[in-house]
N, C-alpha and C positions, 0 to 999 in steps of 0.2 A: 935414504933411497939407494936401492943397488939397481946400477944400469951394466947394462953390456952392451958391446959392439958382434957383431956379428956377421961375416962377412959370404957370399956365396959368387962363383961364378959359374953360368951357365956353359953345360956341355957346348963345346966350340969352342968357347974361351971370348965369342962375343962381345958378351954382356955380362956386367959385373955390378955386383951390389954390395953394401955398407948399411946398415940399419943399429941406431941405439933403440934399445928396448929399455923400459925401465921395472921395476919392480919396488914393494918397502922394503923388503928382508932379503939377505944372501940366502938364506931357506929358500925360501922361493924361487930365489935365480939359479941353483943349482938343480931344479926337480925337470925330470923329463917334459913335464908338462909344459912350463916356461921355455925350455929352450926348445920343443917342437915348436911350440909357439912364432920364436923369435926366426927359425927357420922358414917357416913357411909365409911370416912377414915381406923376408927377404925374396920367397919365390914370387910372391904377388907383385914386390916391385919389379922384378926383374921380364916377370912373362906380361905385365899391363902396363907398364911407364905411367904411375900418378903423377901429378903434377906436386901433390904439396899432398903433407899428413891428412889431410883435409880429405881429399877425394879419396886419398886411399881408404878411410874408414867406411867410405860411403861403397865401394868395387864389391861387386859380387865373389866372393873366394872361390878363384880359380881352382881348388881342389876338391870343389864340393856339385858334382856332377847334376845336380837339381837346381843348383843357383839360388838354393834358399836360404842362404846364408850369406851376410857381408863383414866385412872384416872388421866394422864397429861390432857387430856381432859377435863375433868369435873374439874376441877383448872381452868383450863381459864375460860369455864362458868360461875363461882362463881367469879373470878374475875371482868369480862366482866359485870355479876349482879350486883357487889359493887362496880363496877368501883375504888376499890384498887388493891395493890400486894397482893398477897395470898402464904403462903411457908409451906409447910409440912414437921417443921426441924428435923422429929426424931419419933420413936417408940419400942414400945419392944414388945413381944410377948410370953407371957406366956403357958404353957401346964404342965398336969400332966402325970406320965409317962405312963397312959394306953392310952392317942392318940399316944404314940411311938411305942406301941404295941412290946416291949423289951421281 
């Protein structure tokens, strides 16, 4: 299995995300397709705060102006494209405290 970590911070400097993505082949993890993938993982945690890998597969992908798509979804796609298994083992999601607005 080839995992990567992947990290994004949202313009502002906000909010900050960490996502392992996983893959079977370094083929894989190196193709555009996997690391848009792995990017765009990161934006959904970053712009929707999931709770656990769990909801996040269930969220409607915020990049997809119809909403007809969810990010279990688009895992199979990206599967379905590399004809690998594909797993999204884990994330964090950072903020500073004025997105709390405390």
């Amino acid at each position: 299995m080839h995992k990567v970590i992947h990290t994004y911070t949202h313009p502002g400097g906000q909010i900050g995300v960490m996502v392992e993505v996983a893959c079977e082949t370094d083929f894989a993890g190196r193709t555009e397709v996997f690391g848009t993938f792995v990017h765009d993982v990161a934006l959904q945690v970053a712009a929707m705060a999931p709770a656990n890998v769990e909801d996040l597969l269930k969220q409607d992908f915020v990049k997809d102006a119809t909403r007809s798509i969810d990010i279990g979804d688009l895992l199979k796609k990206v599967q379905e494209e590399l004809k690998e298994d594909c797993a999204i083992l884990r994330f964090v999601r950072w903020y500073t405290i004025e997105e709390t607005k405390v």
